[in-house]
N, C-alpha and C positions, 0 to 999 in steps of 0.2 A: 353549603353544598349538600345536595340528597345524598345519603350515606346507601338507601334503597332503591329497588325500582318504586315510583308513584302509580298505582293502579289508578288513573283520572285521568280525563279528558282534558283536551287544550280546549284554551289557554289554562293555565296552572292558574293558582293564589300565586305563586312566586315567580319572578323572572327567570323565565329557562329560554333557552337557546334551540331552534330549533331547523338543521340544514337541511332537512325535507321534513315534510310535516305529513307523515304517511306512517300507516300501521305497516312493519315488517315482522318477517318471522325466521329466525333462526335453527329452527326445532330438527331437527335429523343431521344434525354436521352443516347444514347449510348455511353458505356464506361466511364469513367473518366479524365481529368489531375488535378492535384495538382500542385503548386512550392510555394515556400516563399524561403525567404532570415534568416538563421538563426545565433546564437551567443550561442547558448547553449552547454554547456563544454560537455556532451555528443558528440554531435557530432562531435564538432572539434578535440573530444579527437579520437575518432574514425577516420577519417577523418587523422589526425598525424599517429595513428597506422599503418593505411593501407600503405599512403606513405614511413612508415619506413619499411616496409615488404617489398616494391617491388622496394625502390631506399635507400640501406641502408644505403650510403653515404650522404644521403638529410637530412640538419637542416632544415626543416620548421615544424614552428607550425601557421598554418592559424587562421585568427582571424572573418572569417567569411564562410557562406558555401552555398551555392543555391541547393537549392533539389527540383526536379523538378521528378514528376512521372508518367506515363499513367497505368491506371489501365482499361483492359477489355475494349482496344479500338480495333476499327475493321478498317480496311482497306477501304480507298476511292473507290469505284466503279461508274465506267461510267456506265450513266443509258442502252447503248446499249447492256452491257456486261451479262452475265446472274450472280444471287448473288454467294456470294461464300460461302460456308456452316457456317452454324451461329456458330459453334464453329472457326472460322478463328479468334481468337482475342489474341492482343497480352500483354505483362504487360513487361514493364520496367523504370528502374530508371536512372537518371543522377544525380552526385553529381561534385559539382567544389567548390575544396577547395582554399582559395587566403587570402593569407596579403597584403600588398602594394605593395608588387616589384614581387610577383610568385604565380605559379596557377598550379595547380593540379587536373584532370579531372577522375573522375570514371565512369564507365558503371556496374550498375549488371542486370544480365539476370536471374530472376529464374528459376526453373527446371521446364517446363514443360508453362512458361510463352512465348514463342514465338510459334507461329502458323500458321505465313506466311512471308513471306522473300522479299515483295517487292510487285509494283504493277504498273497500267501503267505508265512508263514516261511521265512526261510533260515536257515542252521545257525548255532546260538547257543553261548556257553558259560553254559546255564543252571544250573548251579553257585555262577555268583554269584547274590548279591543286587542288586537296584535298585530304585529306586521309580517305582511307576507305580499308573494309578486304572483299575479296572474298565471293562468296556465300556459299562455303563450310565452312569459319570463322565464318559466320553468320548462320548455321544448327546446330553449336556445341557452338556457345557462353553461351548457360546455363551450357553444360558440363566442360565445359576448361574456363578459365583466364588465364593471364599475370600476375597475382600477386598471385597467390600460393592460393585462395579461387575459387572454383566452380563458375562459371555466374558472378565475377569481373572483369573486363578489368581497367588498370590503364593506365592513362599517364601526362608526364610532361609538361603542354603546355604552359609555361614560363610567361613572362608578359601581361598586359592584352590589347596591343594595336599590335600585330601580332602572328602568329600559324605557323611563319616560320621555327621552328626545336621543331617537335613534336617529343617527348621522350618517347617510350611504356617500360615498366615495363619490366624485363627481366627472372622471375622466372617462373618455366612450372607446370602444374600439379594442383590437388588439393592437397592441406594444411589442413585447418582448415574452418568451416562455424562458424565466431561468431553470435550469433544471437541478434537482437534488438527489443526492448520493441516494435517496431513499427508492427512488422511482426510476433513476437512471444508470444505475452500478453498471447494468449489462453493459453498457455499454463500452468501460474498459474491459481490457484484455483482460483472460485468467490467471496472468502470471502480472498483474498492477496489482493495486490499489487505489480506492477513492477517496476523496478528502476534500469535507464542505468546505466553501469559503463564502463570504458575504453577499456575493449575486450568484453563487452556482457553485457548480462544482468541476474538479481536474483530477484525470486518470494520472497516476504515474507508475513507472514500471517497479517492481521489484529489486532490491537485492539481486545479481548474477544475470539482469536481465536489462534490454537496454531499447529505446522507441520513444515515441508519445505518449505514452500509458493507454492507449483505445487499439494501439499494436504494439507487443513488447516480442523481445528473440534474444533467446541465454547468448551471454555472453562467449566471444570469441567461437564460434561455432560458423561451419563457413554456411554460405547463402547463397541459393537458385532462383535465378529468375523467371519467369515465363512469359510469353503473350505473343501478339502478334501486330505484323508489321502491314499494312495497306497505304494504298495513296498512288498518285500520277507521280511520277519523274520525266522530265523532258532532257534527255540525253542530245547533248547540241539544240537538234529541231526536231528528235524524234519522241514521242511520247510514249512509256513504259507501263505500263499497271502491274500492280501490285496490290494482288487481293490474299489478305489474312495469311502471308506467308509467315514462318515459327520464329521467333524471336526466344534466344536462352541465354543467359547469364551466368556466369560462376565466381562468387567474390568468397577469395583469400579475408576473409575479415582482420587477423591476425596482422597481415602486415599491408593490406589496401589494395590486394592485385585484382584486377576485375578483368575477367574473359568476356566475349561480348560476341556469340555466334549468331547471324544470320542467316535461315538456309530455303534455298530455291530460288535465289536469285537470279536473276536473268542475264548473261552475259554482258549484253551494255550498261547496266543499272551497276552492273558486279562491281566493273573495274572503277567506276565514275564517280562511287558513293564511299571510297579507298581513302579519301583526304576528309571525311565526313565523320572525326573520328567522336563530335559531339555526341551522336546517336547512341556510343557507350559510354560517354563519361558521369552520364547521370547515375550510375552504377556505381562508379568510383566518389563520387561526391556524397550519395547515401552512404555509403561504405568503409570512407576513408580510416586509415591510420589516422590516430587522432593524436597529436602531438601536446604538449602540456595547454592549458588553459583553450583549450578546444573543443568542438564536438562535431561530429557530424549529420550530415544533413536527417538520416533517418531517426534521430532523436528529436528533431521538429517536424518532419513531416507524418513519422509512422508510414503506412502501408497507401496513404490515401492522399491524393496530391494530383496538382497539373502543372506538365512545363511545355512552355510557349519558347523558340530557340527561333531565332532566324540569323540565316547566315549569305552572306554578300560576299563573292568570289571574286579574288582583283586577277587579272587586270581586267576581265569581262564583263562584270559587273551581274554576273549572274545569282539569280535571287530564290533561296531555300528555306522550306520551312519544315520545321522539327516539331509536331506535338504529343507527347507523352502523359502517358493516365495514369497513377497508378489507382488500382481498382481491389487492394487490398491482400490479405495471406489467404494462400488457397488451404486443403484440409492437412497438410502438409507443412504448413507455418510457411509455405515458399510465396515471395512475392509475385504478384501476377502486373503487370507492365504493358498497356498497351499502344504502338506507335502509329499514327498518321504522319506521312510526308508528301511532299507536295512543293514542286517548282522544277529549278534551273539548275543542272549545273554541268560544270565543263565535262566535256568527251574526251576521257584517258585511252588510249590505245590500248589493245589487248596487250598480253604482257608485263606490264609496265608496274612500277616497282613504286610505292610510295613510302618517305620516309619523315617522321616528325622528330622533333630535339625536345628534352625536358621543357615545358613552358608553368611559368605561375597563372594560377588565375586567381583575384581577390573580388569576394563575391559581398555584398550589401546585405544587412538583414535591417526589415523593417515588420509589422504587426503582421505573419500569416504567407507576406511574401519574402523571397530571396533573391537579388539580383546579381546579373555579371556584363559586363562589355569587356572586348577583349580582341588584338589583332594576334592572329596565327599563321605561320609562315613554316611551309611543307617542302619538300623537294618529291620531281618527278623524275623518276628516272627510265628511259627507254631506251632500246636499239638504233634509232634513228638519229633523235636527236643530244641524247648522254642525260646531264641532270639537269635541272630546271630549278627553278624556285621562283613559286608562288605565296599568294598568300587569302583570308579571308577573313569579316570582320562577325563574331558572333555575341548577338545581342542576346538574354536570355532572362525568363522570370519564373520561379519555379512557386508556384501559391499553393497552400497550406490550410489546414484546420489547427488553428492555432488554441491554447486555454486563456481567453483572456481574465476567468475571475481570479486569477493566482497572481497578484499584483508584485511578489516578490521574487517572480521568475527572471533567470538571467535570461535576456537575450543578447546574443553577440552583436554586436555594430557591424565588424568588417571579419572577416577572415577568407586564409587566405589557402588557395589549394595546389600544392607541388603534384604534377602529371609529369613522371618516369617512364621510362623505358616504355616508352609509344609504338607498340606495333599492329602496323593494320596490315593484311591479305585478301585477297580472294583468289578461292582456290577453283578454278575453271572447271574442273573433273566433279567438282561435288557442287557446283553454283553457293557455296559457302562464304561469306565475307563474315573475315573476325576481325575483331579490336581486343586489344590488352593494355592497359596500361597498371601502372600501379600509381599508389594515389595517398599523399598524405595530407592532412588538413594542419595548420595552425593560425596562430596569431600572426598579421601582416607585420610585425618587427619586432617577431617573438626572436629569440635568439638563438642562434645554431647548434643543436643538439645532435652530437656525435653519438651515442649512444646505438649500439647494435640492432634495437628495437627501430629503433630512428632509422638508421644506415640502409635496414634490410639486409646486414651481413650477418646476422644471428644463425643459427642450424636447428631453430626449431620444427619442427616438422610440421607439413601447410597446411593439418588438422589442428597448431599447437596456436595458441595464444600467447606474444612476446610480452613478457611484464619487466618494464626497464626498473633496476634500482638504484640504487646511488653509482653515482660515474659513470663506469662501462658496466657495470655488471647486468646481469636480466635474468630473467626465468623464464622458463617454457611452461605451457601449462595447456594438455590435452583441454580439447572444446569441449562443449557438454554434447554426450553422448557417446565421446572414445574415452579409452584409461591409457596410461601408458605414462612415460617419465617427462614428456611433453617434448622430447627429441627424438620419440616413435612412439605415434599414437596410434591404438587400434580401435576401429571402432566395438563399443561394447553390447552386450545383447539388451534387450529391452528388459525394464524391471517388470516388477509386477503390477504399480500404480501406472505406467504406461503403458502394458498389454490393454488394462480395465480399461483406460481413457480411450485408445484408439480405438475399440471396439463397443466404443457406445456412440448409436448414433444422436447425435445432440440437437439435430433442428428438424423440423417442418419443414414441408414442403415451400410454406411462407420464409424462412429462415430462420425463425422464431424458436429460442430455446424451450424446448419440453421436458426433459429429462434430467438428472442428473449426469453429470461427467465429471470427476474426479479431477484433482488439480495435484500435478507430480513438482517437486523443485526440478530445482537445474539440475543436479544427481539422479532425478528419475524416482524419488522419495514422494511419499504422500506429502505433501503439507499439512503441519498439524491440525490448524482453522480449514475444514472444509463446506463449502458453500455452494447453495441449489442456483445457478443463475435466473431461474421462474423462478421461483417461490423465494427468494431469497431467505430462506432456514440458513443457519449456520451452525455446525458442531465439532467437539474434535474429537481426530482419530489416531490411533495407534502408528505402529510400524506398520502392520499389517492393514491399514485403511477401516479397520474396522469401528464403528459407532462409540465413544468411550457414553457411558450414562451419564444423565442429569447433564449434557453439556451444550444440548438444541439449545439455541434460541430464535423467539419468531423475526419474522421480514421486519417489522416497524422498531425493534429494538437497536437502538443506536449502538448501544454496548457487544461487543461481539465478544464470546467465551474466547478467556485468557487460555490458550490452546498451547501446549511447548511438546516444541522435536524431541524426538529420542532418536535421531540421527545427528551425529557427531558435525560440524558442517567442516568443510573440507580445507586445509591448509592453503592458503596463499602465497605469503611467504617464509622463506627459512625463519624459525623462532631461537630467541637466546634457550639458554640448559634452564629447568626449572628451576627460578631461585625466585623467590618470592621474598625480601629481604626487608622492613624497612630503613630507611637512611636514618645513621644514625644521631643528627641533630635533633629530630623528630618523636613526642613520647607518645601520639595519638594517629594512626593513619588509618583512614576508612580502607575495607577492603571490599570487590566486586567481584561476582563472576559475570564473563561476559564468553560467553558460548567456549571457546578455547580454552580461555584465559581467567584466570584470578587477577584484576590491576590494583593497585595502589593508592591513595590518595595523599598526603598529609595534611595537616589537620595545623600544622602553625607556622607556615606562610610559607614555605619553601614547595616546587613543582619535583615529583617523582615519577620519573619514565615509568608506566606499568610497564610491568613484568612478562613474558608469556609464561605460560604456566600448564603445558603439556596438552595432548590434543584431545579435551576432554567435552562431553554437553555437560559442563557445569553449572547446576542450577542451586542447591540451596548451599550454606555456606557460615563455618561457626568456628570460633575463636577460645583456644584455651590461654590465657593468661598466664597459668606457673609454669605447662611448659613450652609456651610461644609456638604452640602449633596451630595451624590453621587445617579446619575439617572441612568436606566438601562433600555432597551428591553427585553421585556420577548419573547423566539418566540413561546416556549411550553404552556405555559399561556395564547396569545394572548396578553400580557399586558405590558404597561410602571409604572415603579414603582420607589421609591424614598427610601430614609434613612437616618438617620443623620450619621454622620460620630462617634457621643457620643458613648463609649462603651454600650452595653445591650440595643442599639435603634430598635424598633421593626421596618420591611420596612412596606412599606405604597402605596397601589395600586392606582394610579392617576386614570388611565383607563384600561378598560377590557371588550368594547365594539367597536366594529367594528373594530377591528384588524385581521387581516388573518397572515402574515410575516410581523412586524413589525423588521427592522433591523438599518439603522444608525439613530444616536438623538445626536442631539448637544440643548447646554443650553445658553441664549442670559442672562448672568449675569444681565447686565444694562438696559433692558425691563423687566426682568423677564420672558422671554418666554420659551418654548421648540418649536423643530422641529425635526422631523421625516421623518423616509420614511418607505410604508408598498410598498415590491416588490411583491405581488401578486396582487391585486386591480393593482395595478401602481399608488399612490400616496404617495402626500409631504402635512404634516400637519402640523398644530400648533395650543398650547393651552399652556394656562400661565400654571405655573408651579406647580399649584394645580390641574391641570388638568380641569382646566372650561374654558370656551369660547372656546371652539375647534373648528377651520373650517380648510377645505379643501383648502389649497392656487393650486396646480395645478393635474390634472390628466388628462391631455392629452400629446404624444408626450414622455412616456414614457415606457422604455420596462424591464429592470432589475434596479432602482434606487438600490444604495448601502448605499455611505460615503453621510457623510453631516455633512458640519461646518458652521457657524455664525461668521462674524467678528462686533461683537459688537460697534466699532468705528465709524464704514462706515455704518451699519445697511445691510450688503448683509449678503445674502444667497450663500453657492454654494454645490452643489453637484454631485454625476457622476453614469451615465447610464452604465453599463459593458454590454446594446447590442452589441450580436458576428454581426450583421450584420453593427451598426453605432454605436459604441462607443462615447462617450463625455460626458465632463466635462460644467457644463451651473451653471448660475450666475440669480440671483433676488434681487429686495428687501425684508425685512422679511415683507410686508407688501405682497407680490406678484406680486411686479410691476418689467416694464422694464426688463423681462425673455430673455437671450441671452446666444448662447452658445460660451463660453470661448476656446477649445479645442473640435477637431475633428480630425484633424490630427497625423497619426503616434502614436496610442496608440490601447490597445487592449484588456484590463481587469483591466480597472484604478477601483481597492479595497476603498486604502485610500488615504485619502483629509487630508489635516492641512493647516494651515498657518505660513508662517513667517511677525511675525510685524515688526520685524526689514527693511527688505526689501521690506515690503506690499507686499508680492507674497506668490502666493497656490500653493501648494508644493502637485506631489500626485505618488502613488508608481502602477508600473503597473505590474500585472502578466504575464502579457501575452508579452509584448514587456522587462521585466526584471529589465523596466529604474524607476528610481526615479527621476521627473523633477519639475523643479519649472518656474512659470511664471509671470506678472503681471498681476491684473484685467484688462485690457484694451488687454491683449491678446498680448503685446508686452514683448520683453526681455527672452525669453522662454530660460531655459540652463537644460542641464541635468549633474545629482548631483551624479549620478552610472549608470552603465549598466549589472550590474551581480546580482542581486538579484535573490533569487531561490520563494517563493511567497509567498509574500507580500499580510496582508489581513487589518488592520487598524495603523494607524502610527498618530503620536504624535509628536510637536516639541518642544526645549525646548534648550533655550542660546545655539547654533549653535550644537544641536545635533538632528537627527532623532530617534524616537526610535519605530520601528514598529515590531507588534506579523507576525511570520511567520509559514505560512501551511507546508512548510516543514521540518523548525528547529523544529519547536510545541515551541518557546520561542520566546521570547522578542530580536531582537537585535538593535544594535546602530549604528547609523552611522554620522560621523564629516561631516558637511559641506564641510567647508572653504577645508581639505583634501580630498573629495570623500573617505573614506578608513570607514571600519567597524573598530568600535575601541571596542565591546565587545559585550557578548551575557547571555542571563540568558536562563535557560533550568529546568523548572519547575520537580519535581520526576514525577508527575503524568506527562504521555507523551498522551497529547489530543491536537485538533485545540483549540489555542487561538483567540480571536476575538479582543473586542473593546480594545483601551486603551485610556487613558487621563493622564492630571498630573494633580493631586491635592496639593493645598499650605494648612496651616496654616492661612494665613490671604491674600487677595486680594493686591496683587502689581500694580502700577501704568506700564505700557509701556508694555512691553513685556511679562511677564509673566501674569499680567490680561488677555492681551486678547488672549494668548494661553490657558488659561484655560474656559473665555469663549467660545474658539472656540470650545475645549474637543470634537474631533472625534469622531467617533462611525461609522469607516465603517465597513462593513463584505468584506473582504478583500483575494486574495488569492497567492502568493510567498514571501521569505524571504530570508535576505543575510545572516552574518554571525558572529558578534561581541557585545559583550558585556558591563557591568561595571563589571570588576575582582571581584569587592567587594561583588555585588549581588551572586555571584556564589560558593565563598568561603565557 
């Protein structure tokens, strides 16, 4: 590989690769290139895909991939020549996939991404040969491929020391466009996430939020409908119209009750369309109470969907059709709904009083759609003739945008939906016709759950969220956007990250995002990762929303900045008194923080309830061994705090002055010291372990400090910078002296730091490059110990095991030295980032396990691989 630019004409002396063969110029800011060298199973998986689509007899699976891409670059012009119009810019990618022995070359062209075809010659040595396609191949490369996808071109261009029998794909046409998290994110909600999979990619929502992932809505938080209703009704033989009359909704989320008003209805239409209570139950069905092993429908459909209903009226035989849009969340997050009907149905006399009885309905789910049949049986009740009883049959199919590349999604087979307390009206004074029902969903022979949540006898309030817990018990829990004890919720005023967000306008005329808009949690809180939906930039920001340094990274960067709250995240359920204890059969238990909570693991075969452990953003986290206290970073608090490990020990605030992002803390047993790092200031401190004598050892020369451990033996320090622009791991005394940086090379989001005593080498896990490596103090002997981790954010070692919390597992896994192999994983119920971890003993070991527990990590840390201890998980 060229190390330089080659000032020379094509063809080269050497085989180069070339996805347009045109002089561009970048020179004023203009345009973009990207490339890196990648190893991430997305792409390679992708990358195998394509070449099994276009060479079907080919076994490769590359083990590495070069993506290389120009974004909104313009063409080189000679300054005698006049410009060429400023939209002349062009956007293309190259990808070469290669294991050891074969290589595989992709081109994509997107639609509408080329805009000029070439430009002056400069002197060539056209004596050689190369391969290249016509200019008329090159006007339709967006349109057409060679591998069966629109703007792909494939080829086999063998191994990686000659291009003398290049091999084009041989399929015509387009196929299929899968698309990637990299070019398609917009397209989930702001309150998901994307996550590649081997043909494509799937939104899903967040944490407190709940949808498709391409429309998510916080939890328990109630939900307005809007749209409008048109269509012919034929009342007996008279025919009614119905143009774009208002159609509104109001769903109780909390416990499934769904209002359902229609207004300006016309008198004969009013009372006729009274047994027609379908028209709202699709409300109730998006919406429902959702009963254990259930979900409801707006978690597969999201905002965007059609249902097709028709309904046969006995004993007339009269014939009704129901079709409903949905067309997505208006600017408002409220759903927009819009109804066409159309047919037959019976002529109810003014007056006249309609009444339905609870009915089940069990609905089919199959790829995208969702079905029901079902008989319904109303009573009529009038002046004339008393009560009546009719009935009718509704057939129904509600279709979907479904994620098919997510192969390990549940879909339900059957479930089934309880429709309560059925009331329909029309009120003649206001041409109003409502429907109400309430609505719970489960399992077709789930089993009967008395539960208050269940029941609808609970007294939480209809802004409150019922959360059942063992037996009868439950909680109430204000929606997002009121406060209150969740048995009187008020609504709350707007924070400051949602003042910014609603007042930014965020599209084009086209609809097309332009601007930044700001992304608040469910509390109304910045999120720490914030991201441009154009330009896909990503960085993190404070309490206050504002830019932390060194923490952008560009759109093509798979690695997004390990970004952490300093909002405390908000209590769920009642928690035990803080007692952080380990059991005493046990002389080794890992310990975690996980946003609230400190948990527990043990370490020789027996399972340990974690603990709650007070309502803290717990991020870094270190272990004193002679007097079994466990330390901790507060970063919601500002503060470092302490505890005895004795049952019913109350914790104990060291410091809670001049902290901003206080995040990793290691504890020097045999000094008695602590050290720290606060990454907003940019400094590294220390103060004994009561918290007195505190100074400043360094704050220059740093841009994101994270991990930091102490080898007690040697008296260093070391810990690691995750700046996107210079990365590195650097080494001190605990006194502050002799500062030198250990690692620079080839690393790219080093989280967590540990050590091995055994071999004296710092061992530390990187997100951003995947690898887990270990080195010596002296910067010699560097080996790496994995290369696939998903991301790693604080890591722990312990008698030839790693054992580090991962951002994308959300648990603990393990990983064997001496075999590079993950040997287990523990996966917490509550699914949050984990942070710091450490081991705690029983009593101070001499050699290897003293000074791993002096060492007790506490990075904030961000990828993870994938194994566990069986025992913990059991």
């Amino acid at each position: 590989m060229e190390k330089q630019y080659v000032d020379d004409g094509f063809p080269t002396d050497f085989p180069a690769v070339a996805p347009f063969l045109a002089d561009i110029d970048t020179s004023g800011g203009r345009g973009q290139i990207y490339y890196r060298v990648t190893e991430t199973p997305s792409v390679l998986n992708r990358v195998a895909q394509e070449v099994q689509r276009g060479f079907p007899d080919a076994k490769f699976t590359p083990t590495h991939a070069v993506v290389a891409t120009w974004e909104n670059v313009p063409a080189y012009e000679e300054q005698t020549r006049p410009p060429s119009p400023p939209n002349k810019i062009n956007t293309f990618q190259a990808v070469i996939g290669y294991d050891e022995t074969d290589s595989y070359v992709l081109f994509l062209y997107p639609e509408g991404g080329l805009n000029f075809f070439g430009t002056l010659p400069k002197v060539s040595k056209q004596e050689l040969s190369y391969h290249c396609y016509s200019c008329r191949a090159k006007c339709t490369r967006a349109k057409f491929g060679n591998s069966g996808i629109p703007g792909l071109w494939l080829f086999h261009t063998g191994n990686r020391y000659s291009f003398d029998n290049i091999v084009p794909a041989s399929i015509r046409g387009p196929v299929s466009t899968p698309p990637t998290v990299g070019y398609d994110s917009h397209q989930c909600s702001q309150n998901a996430f994307c996550t590649d999979y081997a043909t494509g990619f799937c939104c899903h929502c967040q944490p407190g939020f709940y949808g498709n992932g391409r429309q998510c809505l916080p939890d328990g938080a109630p939900q307005r409908v809007s749209g409008k209703v048109s269509g012919t009704v034929y009342v007996g033989s008279t025919p009614v119209s119905l143009n774009n009359i208002d159609l509104h909704a109001y769903i109780v989320v909390g416990d499934g009750r769904a209002y359902t008003a229609i207004s300006e209805v016309p008198e004969p239409v009013g009372w006729a369309l009274m047994p027609v209570a379908p028209i709202g139950e699709l409300f109730g069905w998006l919406f429902a109470l959702e009963l254990q092993n259930s979900q409801a429908g707006f978690k597969l459909t999201g905002a965007e969907f059609s249902r097709h209903a028709e309904v046969v009226f006995y004993p007339g035989n009269q014939r009704f059709s129901i079709i409903q849009t949905g067309r997505g969340l208006d600017d408002q997050n409220h759903l927009t709904v819009d109804t066409v009907i159309s047919g037959s149905v019976p002529f109810l006399p003014p007056g006249a009083e309609v009444t339905m009885e609870p009915f089940k309905e069990t609905y089919q789910y199959y790829p995208s759609v969702a079905t029901s049949t079902s008989i319904r049986e109303y009573s009529v009740v009038t002046a004339d003739r008393g009560s009546e009883s009719f009935s009718f049959q509704l057939k129904q199919n509600i279709t979907y945008r479904d994620c098919p590349h997510n192969n390990q999604a549940a879909t339900p087979e059957t479930l089934q939906i309880l429709m309560e307390r059925v009331f329909v009206m029309f009120v003649k004074e206001e041409r109003i016709l409502r429907y109400a029902i309430t609505n719970k969903i489960s399992p077709v022979r789930g089993p009967e759950l008395y539960n208050p949540c269940y029941a609808g006898t609970h007294d939480c309030d209809t802004t409150a969220q019922c959360i059942p817990l063992e037996d009868l018990a439950f909680q109430c829990q204000c929606a997002t956007g009121y406060t209150g004890d969740g048995h009187n919720c008020y609504e709350r005023a707007k924070t400051h990250c949602e003042h910014h967000r609603d007042s930014v306008k965020t599209t084009s005329d086209d609809e097309y995002p332009i601007v930044y808009k700001p992304q608040c949690d469910a509390e109304g809180q910045y999120l720490p990762q914030q991201c441009h939906g154009s330009t896909g930039y990503c960085w993190c920001v404070d309490s206050r929303g504002e830019e932390r340094a060194g923490t952008r990274t560009p759109p093509d960067d798979a690695v997004k900045p390990a970004c952490i709250s300093s909002v405390a995240p908000p209590t769920v359920r009642p928690t035990s008194r803080p007692d952080v204890t380990p059991p005493t059969n046990t002389d080794i238990t890992l310990l975690y923080a996980q946003g609230q909570k400190i948990g527990a693991l043990p370490l020789n075969g027996t399972r340990l309830d974690e603990n709650a452990f007070i309502h803290l953003k717990i991020v870094g986290i270190a272990y004193d061994c002679k007097e079994n206290q466990v330390y901790w970073t507060d970063l919601s608090a500002r503060s470092i705090n302490r505890a005895s490990m004795v049952s019913g020990a109350e914790p104990e605030v060291l410091i809670n002055t001049n902290l901003v992002s206080p995040e990793g803390l290691a504890v020097d047993v045999k000094r008695r010291l602590m050290f720290w790092v606060d990454s907003t200031p940019d400094v590294i401190e220390r103060a004994n372990l009561d918290g007195s004598g505190r100074r400043t050892l360094f704050d220059t020369d740093l841009v994101n400090p994270r991990a930091i451990i102490v080898v007690s033996s040697t008296g260093t320090l070391y810990w690691t910078d995750w700046n996107r622009e210079a990365p590195k791991i650097e080494s001190s005394s605990v006194d502050g002296q002799n500062r030198r940086v250990i690692v620079s090379d080839g690393i790219g989001l080093p989280n967590a730091l540990t050590y091995d005593s055994a071999s004296e080498q710092i061992c530390w896990a990187d997100a951003g490059t995947k690898r887990l490596e270990c080195i010596s103090s002296d910067g010699s002997g560097r080996r790496v110990i994995h290369t696939n981790l998903n991301y790693p954010f604080s890591m722990v070692y312990y008698r030839n095991h790693f054992y580090y919390t991962d951002w994308r597992r959300d648990g603990v896994i393990a990983v064997n030295k001496d075999r590079s192999l993950f040997t287990d994983e523990y996966l917490p119920e509550q699914r949050s980032h984990l942070y710091g971890i450490t081991v705690a003993t029983t009593h101070c070991l001499p050699g290897e396990i003293y000074c791993v527990i002096r060492v007790s990590l506490s990075s904030l840390k961000e990828h993870p691989p994938i194994h566990f201890l069986n025992h913990l998980s059991s």
